[in-house]
C-alpha positions as CSV (number, residue, x, y, z in Angstrom):
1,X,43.4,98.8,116.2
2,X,39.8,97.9,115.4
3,X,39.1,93.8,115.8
4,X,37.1,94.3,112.1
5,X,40.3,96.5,111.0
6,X,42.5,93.6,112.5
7,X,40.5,90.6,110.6
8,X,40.2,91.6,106.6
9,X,38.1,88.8,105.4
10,X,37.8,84.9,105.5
11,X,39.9,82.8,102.7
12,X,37.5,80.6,101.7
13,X,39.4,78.2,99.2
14,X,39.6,74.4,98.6
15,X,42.4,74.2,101.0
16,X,40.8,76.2,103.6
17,X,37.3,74.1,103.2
18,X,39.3,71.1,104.2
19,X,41.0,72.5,107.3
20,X,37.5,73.2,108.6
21,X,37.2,69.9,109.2
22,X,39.8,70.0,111.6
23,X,38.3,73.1,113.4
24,X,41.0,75.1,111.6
25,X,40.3,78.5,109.8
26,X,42.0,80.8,107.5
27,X,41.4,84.5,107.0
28,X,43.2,87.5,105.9
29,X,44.6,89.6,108.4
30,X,46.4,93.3,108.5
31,X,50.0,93.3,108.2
32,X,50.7,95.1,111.5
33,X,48.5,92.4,113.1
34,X,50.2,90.1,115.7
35,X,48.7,86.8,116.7
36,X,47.5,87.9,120.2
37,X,45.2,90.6,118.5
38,X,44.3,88.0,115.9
39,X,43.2,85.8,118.8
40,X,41.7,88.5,120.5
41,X,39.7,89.4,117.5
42,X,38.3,86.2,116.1
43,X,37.1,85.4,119.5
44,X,35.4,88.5,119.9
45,X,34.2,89.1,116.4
46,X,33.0,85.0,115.8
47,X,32.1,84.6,120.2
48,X,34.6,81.6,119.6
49,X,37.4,80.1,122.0
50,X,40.4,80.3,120.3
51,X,43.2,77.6,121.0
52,X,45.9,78.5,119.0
53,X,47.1,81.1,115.8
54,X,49.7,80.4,113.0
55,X,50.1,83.5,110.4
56,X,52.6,83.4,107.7
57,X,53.3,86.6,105.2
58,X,52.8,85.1,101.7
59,X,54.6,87.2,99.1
60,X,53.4,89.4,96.2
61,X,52.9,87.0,93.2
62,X,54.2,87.8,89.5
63,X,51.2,88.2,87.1
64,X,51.3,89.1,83.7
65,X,48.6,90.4,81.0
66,X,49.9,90.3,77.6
67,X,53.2,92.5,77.8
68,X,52.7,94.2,81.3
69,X,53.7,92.6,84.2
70,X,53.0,93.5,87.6
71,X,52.7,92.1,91.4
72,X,49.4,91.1,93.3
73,X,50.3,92.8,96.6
74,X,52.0,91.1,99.3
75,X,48.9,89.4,102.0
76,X,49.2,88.4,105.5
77,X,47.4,85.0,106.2
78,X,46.2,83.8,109.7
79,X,44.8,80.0,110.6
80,X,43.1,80.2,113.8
81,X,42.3,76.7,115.6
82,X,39.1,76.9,117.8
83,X,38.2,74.8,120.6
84,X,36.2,71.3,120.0
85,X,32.5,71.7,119.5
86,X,32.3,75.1,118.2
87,X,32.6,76.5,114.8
88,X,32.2,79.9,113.2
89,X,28.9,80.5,110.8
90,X,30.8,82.0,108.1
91,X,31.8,78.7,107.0
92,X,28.6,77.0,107.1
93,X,28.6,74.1,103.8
């Protein structure tokens, strides 16, 4: 698999804008993806040092619009922690 196939795109959310503070970011990954091929990509992709992964699946949510209902589909999130001193452009305030 493709590091740009592996990494989706960045979450960029009110959450995620404060875990940046604590060198900790939050992207959207492939569902296959494991966290040694997150790791592997984010380092290549970003030319970071990765120090440690946590993904979690997060599960389709219920939305409605006026009488039909449906599912947003199911994501897979990962927070990748880099090593002090560095930091990954995307993110830039």
């Amino acid at each position: 698999m493709n590091n740009y196939d592996v990494i989706k795109r960045p979450l960029i959310t009110e959450k995620s804008m404060k875990l940046v503070e604590k060198r900790q970011y939050t992207f959207e990954v492939a569902k296959e993806a494991n966290k040694a091929e997150v790791k592997k990509a984010v380092e290549e992709i970003f030319n970071v040092h990765v120090t440690g992964v946590s993904i979690m699946n997060c599960l389709p949510k219920k939305k409605r619009v006026g009488k039909y209902t449906g599912y947003l589909p199911a994501v897979q999130k990962a927070i990748v922690t880099i090593k002090d001193g560095e930091k990954i452009e995307i993110y830039a305030k």
